[in-house]
N, C-alpha and C positions, 0 to 999 in steps of 0.2 A: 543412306546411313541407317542403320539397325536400329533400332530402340532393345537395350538391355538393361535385366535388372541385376541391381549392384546391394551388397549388402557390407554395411562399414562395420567391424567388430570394434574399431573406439568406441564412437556414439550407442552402437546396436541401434542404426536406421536400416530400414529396406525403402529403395529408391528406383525409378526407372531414370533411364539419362538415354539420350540418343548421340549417338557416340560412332565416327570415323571409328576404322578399323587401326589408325595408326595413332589416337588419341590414348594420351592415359588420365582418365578422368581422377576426380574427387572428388570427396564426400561434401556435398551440399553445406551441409551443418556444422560441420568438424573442421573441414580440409583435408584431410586422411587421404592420403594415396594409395594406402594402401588395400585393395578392396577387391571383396571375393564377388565373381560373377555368377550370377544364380541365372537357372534355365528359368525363360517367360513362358509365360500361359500363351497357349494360342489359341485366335476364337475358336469359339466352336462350329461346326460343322453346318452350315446351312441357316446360320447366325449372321452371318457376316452381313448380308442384304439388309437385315433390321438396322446393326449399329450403323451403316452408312446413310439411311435414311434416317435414322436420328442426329448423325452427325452433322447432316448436310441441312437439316430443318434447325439446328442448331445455328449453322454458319449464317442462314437467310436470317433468323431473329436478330442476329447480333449486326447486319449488313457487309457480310464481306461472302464472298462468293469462290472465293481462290481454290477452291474442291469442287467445284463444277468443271462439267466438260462445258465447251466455249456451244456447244448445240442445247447444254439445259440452261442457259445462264438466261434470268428474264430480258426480256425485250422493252428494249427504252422508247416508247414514240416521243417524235420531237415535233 
């Protein structure tokens, strides 16, 4: 599923939601269904290797590992 940003002209919120193609979302804040799809940014080019290494050093602080491949996941001795 996509990650899209959505912009509600009730509220005037900008939001991203991840969202089935066959879903019809709403506005967080409002409940508004009715809502304009704004094009997302996409990383930037030779970037992407930084945010996964941040992401992934984030997921090890917080203890959940679910973004690792099962070959980087640490090793448990028992």
């Amino acid at each position: 599923m996509p990650i899209y940003d959505f912009h509600c002209k009730q509220c005037n919120k900008t939001f991203e939601l991840l969202v089935s193609l066959s879903a019809v979302p709403s506005c967080p804040e409002c409940g508004n269904a009715a809502l304009e799809k704004l094009p997302s940014l996409i990383a930037p080019q030779g970037k992407t290797a930084g945010f996964l290494a941040k992401a992934r050093a984030q997921a090890a602080r917080e203890g959940h590992f679910s973004n690792f491949a099962p070959s980087e996941l640490p090793r448990i001795k028992s």
